[in-house]
MDAnalysis code that builds the backbone (N, CA, C; Angstrom):
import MDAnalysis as mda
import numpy as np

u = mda.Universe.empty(519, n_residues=173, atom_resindex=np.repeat(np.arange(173), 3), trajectory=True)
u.add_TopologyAttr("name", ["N", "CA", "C"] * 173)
u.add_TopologyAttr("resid", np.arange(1, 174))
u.add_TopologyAttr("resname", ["UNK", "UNK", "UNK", "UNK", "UNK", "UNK", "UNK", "UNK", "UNK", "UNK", "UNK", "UNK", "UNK", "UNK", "UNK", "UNK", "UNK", "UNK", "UNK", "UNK", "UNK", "UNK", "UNK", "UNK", "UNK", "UNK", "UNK", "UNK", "UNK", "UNK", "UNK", "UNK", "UNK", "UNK", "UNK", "UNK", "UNK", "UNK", "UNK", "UNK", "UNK", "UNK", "UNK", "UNK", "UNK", "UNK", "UNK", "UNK", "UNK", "UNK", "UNK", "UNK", "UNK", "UNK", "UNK", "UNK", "UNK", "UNK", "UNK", "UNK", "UNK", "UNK", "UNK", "UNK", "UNK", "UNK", "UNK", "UNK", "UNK", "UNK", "UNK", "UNK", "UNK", "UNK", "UNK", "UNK", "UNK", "UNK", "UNK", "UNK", "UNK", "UNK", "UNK", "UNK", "UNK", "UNK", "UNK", "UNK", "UNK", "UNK", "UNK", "UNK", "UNK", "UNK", "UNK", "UNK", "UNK", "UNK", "UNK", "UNK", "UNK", "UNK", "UNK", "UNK", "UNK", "UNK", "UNK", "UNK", "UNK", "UNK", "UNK", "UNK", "UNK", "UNK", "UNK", "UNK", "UNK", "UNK", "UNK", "UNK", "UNK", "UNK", "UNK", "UNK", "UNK", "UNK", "UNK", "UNK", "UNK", "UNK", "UNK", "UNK", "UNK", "UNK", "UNK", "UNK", "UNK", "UNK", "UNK", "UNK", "UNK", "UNK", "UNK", "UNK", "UNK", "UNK", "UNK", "UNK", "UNK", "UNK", "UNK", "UNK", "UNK", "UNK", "UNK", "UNK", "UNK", "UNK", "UNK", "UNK", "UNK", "UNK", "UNK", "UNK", "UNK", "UNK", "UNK", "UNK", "UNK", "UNK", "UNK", "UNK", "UNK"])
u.atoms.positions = np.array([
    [-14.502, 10.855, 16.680],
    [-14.256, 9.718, 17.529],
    [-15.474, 8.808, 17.509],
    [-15.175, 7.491, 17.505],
    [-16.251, 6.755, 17.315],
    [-16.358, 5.906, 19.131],
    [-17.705, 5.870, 19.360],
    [-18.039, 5.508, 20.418],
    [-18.401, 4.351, 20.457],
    [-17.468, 3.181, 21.149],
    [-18.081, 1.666, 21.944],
    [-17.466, 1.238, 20.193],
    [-16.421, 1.675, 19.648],
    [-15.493, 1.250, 18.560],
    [-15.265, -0.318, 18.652],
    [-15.937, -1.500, 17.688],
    [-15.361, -2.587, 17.506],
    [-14.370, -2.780, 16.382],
    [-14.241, -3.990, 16.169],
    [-13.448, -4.493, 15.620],
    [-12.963, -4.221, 14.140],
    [-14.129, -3.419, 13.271],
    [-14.408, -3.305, 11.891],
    [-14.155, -1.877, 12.410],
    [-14.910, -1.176, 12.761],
    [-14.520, 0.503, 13.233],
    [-12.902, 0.515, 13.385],
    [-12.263, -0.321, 14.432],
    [-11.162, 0.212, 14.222],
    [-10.075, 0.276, 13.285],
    [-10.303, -1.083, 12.870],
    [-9.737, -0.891, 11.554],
    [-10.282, -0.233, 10.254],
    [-11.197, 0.070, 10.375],
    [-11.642, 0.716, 9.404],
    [-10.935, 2.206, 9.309],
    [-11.019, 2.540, 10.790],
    [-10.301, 4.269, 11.084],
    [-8.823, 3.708, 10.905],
    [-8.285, 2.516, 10.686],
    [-6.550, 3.086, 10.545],
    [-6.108, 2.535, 9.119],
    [-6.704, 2.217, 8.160],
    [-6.777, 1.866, 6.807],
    [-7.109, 3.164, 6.404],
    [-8.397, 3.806, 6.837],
    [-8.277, 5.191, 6.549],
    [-7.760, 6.460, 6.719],
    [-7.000, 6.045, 7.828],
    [-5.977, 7.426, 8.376],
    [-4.433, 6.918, 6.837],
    [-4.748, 5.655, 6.941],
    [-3.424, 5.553, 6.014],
    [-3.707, 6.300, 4.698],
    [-5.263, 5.968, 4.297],
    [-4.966, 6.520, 2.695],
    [-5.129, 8.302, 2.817],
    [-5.836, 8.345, 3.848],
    [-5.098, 10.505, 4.374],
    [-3.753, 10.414, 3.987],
    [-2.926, 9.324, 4.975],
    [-1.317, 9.814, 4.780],
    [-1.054, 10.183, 3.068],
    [-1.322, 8.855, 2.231],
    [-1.046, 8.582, 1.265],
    [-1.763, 9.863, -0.130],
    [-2.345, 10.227, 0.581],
    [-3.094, 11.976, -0.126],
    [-1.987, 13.132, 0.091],
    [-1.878, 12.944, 1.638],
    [-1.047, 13.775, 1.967],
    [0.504, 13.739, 1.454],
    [0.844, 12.829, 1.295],
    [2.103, 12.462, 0.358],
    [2.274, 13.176, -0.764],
    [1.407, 12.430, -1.298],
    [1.426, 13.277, -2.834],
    [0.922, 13.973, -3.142],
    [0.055, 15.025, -2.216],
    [-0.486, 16.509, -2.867],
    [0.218, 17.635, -2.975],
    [-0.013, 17.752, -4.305],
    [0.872, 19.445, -5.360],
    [2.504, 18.885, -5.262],
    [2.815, 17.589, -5.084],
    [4.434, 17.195, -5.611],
    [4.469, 17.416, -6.926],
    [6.113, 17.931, -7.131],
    [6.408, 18.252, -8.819],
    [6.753, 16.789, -9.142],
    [6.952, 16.236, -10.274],
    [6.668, 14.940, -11.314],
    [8.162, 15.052, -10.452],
    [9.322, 15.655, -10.332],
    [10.800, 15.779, -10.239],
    [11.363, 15.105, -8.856],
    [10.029, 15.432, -7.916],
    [10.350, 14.601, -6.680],
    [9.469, 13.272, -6.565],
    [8.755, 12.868, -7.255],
    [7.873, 11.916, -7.255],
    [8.555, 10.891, -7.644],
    [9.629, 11.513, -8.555],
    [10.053, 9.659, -9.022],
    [11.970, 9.920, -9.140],
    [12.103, 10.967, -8.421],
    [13.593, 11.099, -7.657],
    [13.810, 10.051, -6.674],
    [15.389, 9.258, -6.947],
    [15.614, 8.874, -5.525],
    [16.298, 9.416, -4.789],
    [16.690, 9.156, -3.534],
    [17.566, 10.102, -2.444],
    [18.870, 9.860, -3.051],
    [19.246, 8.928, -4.086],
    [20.886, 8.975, -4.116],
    [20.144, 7.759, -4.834],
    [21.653, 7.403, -5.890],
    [21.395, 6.236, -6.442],
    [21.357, 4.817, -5.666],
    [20.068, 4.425, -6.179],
    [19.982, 3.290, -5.924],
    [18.990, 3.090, -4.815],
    [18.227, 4.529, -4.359],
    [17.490, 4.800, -3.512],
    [16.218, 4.701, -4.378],
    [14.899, 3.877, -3.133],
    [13.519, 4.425, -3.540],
    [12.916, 5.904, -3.347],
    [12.376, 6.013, -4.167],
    [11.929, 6.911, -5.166],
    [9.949, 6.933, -3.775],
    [9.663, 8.000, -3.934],
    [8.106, 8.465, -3.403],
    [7.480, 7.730, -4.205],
    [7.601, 7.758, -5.253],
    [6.498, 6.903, -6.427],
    [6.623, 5.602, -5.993],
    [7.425, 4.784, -6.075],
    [8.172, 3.308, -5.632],
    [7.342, 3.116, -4.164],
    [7.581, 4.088, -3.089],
    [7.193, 3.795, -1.678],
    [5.491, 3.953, -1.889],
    [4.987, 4.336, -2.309],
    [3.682, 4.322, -2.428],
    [2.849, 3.382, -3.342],
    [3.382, 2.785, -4.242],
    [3.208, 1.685, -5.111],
    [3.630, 0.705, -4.530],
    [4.557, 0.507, -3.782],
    [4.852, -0.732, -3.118],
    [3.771, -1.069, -2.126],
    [3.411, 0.330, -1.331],
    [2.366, 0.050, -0.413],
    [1.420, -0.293, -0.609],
    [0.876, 0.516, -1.600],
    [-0.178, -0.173, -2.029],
    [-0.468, -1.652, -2.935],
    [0.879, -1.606, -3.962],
    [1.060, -3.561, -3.721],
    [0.925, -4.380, -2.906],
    [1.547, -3.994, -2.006],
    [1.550, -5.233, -0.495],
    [0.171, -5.154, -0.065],
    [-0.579, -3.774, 0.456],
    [-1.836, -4.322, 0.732],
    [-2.954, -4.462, -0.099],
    [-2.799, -4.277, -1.479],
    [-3.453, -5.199, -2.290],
    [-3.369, -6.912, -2.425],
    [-2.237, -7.225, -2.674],
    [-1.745, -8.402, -2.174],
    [-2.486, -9.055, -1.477],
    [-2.120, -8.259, -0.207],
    [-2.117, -9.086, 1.315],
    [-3.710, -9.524, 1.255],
    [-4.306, -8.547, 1.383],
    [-5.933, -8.211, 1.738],
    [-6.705, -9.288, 0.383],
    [-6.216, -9.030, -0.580],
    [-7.106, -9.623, -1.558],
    [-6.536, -11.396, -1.341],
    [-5.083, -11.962, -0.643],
    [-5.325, -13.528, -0.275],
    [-5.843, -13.478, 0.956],
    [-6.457, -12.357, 1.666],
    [-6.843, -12.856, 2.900],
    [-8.618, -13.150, 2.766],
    [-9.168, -11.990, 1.544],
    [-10.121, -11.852, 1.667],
    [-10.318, -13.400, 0.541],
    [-9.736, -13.939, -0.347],
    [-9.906, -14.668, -1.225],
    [-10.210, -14.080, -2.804],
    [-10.370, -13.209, -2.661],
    [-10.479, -12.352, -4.068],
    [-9.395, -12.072, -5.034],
    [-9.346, -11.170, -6.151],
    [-8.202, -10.751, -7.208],
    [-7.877, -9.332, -6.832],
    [-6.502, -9.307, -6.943],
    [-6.528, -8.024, -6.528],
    [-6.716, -7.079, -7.486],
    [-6.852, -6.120, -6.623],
    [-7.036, -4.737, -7.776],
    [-6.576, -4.218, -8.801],
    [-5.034, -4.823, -8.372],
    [-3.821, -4.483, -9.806],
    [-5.019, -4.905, -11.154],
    [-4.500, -6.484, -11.091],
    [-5.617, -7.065, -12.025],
    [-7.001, -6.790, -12.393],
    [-7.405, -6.798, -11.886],
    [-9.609, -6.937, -11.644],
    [-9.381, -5.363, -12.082],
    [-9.127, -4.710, -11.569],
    [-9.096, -3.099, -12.364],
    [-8.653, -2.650, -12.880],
    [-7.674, -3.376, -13.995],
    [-6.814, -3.132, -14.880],
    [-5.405, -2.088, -14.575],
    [-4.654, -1.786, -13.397],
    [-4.248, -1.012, -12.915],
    [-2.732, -1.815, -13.250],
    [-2.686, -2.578, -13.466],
    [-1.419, -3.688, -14.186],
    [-1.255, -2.925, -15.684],
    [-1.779, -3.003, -16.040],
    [-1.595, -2.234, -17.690],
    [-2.068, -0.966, -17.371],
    [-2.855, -0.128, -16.879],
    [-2.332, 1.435, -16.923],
    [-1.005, 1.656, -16.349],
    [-0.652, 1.204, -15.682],
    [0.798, 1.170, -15.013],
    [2.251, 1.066, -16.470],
    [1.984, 0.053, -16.528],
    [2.769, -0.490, -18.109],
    [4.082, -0.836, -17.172],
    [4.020, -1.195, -16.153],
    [6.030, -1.504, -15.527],
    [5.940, -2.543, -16.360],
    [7.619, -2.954, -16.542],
    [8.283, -3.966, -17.021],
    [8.461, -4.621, -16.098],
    [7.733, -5.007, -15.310],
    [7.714, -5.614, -14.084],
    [6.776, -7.052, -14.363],
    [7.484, -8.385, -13.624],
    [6.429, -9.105, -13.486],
    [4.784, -8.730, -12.845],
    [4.172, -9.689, -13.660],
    [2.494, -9.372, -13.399],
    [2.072, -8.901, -11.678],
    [2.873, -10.130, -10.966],
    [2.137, -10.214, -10.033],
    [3.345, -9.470, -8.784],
    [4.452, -8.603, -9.160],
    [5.232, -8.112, -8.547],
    [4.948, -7.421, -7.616],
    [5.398, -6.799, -6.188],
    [4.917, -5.993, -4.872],
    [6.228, -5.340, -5.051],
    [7.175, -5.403, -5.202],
    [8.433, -4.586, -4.925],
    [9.284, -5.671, -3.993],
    [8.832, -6.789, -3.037],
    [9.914, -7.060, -2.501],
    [10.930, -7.407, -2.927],
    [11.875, -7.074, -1.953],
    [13.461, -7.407, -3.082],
    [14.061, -6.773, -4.432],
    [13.185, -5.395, -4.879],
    [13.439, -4.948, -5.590],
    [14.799, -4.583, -5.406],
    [15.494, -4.861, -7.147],
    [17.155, -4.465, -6.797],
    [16.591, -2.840, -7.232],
    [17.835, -1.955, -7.283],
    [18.157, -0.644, -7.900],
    [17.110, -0.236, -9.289],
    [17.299, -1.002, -10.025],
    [16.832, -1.028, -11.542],
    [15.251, -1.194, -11.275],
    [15.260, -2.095, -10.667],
    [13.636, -2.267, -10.550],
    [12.901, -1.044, -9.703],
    [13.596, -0.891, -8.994],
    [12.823, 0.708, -8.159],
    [12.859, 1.171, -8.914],
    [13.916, 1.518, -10.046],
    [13.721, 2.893, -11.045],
    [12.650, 2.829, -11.957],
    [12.803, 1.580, -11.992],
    [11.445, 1.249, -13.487],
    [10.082, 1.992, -12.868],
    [9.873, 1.755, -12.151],
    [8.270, 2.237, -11.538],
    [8.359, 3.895, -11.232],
    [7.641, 4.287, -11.976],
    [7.925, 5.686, -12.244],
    [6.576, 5.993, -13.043],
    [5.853, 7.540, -12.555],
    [4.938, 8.032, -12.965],
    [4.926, 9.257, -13.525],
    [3.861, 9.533, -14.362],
    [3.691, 11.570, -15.097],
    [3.294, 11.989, -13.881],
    [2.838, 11.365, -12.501],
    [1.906, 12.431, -12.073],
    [1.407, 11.293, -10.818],
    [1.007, 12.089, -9.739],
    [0.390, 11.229, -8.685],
    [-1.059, 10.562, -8.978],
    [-1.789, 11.068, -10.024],
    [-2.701, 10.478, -10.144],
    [-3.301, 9.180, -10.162],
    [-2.055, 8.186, -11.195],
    [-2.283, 6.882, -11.301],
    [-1.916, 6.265, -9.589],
    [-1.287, 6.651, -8.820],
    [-0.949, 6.067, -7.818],
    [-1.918, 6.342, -6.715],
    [-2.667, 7.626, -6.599],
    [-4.215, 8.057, -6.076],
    [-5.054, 7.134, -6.775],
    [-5.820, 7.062, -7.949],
    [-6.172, 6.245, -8.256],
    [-6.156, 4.624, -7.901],
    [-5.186, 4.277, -7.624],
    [-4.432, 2.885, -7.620],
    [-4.953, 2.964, -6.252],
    [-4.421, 3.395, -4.705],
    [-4.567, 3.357, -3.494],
    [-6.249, 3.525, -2.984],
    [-6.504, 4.705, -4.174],
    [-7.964, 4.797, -3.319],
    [-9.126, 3.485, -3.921],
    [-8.541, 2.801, -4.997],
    [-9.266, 1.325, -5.456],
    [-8.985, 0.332, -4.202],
    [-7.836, -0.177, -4.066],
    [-7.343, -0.634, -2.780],
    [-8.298, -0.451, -1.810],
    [-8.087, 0.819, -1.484],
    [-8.748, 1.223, 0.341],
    [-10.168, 0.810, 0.028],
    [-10.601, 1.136, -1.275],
    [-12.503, 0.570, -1.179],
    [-12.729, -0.692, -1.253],
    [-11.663, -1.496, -1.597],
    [-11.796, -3.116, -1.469],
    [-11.849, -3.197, 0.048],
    [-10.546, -2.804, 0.256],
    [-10.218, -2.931, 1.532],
    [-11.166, -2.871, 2.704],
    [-11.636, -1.220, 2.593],
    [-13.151, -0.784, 3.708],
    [-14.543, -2.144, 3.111],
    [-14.370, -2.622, 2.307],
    [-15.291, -3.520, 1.898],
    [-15.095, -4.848, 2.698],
    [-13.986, -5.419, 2.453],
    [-13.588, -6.773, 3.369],
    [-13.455, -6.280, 4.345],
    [-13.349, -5.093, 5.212],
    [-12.937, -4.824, 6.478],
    [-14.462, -5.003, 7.191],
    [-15.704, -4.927, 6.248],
    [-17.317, -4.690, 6.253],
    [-17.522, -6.317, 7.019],
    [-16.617, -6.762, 6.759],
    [-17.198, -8.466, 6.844],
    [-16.495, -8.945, 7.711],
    [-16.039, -8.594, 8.427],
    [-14.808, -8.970, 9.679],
    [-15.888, -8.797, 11.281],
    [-15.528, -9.530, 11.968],
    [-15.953, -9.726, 13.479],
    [-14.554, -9.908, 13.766],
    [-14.798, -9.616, 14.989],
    [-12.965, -10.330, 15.868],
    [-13.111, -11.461, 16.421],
    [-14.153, -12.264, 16.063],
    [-13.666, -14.104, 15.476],
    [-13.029, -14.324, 14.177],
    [-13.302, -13.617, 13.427],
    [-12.388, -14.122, 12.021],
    [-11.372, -13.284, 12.157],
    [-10.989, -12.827, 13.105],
    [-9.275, -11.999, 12.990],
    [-8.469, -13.518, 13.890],
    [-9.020, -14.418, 13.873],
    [-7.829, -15.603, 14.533],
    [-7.872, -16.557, 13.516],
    [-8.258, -16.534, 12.432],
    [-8.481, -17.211, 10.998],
    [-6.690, -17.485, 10.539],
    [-6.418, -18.677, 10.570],
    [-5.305, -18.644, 9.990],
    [-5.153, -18.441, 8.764],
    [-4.040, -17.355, 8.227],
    [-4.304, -16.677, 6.371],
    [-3.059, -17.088, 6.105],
    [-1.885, -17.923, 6.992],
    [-0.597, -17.998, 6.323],
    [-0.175, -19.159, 7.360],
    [0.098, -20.426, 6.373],
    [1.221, -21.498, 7.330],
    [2.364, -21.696, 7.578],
    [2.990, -20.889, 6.552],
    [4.193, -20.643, 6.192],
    [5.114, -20.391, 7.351],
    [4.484, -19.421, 8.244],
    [5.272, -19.250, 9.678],
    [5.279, -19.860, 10.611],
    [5.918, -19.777, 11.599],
    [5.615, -20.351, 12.678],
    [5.966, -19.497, 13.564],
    [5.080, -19.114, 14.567],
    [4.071, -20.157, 14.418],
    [2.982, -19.497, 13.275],
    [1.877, -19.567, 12.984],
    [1.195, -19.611, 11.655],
    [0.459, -18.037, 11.547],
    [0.285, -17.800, 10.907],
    [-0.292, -16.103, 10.913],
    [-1.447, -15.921, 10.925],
    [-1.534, -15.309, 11.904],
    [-3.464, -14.865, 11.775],
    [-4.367, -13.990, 10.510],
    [-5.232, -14.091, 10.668],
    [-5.708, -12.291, 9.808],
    [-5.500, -11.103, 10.654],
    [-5.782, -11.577, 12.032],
    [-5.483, -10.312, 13.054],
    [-4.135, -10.029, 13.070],
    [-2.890, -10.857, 13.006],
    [-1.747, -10.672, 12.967],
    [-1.266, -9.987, 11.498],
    [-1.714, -10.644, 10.025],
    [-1.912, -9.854, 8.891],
    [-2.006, -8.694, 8.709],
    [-3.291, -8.787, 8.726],
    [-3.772, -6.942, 9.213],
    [-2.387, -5.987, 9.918],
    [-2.201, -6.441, 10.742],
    [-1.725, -5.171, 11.480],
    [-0.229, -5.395, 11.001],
    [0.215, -6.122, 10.150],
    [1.352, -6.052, 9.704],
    [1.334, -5.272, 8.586],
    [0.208, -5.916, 7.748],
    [0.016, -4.577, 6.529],
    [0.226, -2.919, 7.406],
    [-1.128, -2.694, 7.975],
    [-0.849, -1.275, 8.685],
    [0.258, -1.015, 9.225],
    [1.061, -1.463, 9.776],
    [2.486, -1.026, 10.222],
    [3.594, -1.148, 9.327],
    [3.245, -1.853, 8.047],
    [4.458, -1.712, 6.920],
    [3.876, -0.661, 6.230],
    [2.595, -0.388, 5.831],
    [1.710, 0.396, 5.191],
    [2.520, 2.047, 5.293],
    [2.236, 2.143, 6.859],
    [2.241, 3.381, 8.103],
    [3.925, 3.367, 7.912],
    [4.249, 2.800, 7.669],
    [6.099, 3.420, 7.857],
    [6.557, 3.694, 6.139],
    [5.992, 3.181, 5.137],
    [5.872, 3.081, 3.911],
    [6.044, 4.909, 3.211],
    [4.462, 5.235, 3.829],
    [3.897, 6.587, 3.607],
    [4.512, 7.493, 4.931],
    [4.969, 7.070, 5.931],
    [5.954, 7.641, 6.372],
    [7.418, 8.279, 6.048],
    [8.023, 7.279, 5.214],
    [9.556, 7.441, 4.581],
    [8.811, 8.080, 3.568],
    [8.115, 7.932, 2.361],
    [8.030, 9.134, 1.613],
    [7.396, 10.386, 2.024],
    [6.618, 10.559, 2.729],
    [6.367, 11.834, 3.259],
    [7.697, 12.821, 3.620],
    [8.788, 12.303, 4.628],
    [9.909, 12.349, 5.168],
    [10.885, 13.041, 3.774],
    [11.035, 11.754, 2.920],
    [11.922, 11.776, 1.031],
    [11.240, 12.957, 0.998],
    [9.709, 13.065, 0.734],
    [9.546, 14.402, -0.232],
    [9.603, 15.870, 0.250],
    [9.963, 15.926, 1.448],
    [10.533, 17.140, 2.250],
    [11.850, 17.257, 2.297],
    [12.790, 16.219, 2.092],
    [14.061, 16.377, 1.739],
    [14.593, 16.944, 0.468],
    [13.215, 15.829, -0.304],
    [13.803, 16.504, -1.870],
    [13.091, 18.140, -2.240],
    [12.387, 18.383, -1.303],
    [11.647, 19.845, -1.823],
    [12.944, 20.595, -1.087],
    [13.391, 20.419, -0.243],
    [14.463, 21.668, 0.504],
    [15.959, 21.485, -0.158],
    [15.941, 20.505, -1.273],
    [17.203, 20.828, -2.263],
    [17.510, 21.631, -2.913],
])
């Protein structure tokens, strides 16, 4: 427990409780449930964890102004999807969930724990004056970074939730 916890502490502890989840997901899964879906046309553990970590690569790298990790760490071509460059999964139809598929949790450990060190990095540079920074106009009303943030973590957190959930279903088949 961290004592007299600001603004960077706390988020720092729930970016990092996420990439626990996201360990915890995929440790000692067989390749068979990793990139199984629940039924056709269902995402796949591999899919829910790549997406997550798309989105808050994404998110974090236009908030922070940087490239994201896909790119800058070449994690776009170890990947090899037939997927557009700059794809997150939204709106993925059927076909496209299936495409994203791995040998092994590694590339997707790999992939998340690059993420989370960007991430704990821009999280380094945050006060809770720049969490009222507008990062999106698009809405209305307009989106904060503080509002950002915690949308990543709560899509993040339900993300590595449903596959945690999938890969206990598919182990008791």
């Amino acid at each position: 427990m961290v004592a007299n916890m600001d603004t960077t502490a706390l988020l720092t502890d729930a970016f990092t409780r996420l990439n626990g989840e996201v360990h915890a997901a995929l440790s000692g899964i067989r390749k068979k449930n990793l990139n199984e879906p629940p039924d056709p046309g269902g995402n796949s553990v591999c899919w829910l964890i790549w997406h997550l970590t798309r989105v808050q690569d994404d998110h974090l790298a236009d908030a922070a102004g940087t490239e994201q990790v896909w790119h800058a760490q070449g994690f776009e071509d170890r990947f090899g999807l037939p997927l557009p460059a700059d794809d997150t999964g939204f709106g993925h139809t059927p076909e496209e969930v299936a495409a994203v598929r791995v040998d092994s949790p590694r590339p997707l450990l790999d992939y998340h724990d690059a993420v989370h060190e960007e991430t704990l990095g821009y999280l380094g540079t945050l006060s809770s004056r720049s969490l009222d920074r507008i990062v999106d106009e698009a809405w209305d009303p307009p989106v904060s970074l503080g509002v950002r943030l915690v949308s990543v973590l709560g899509d993040t957190l339900q993300h590595v939730g449903q596959a945690a959930f999938l890969r206990g279903v598919l182990e008791r088949r």
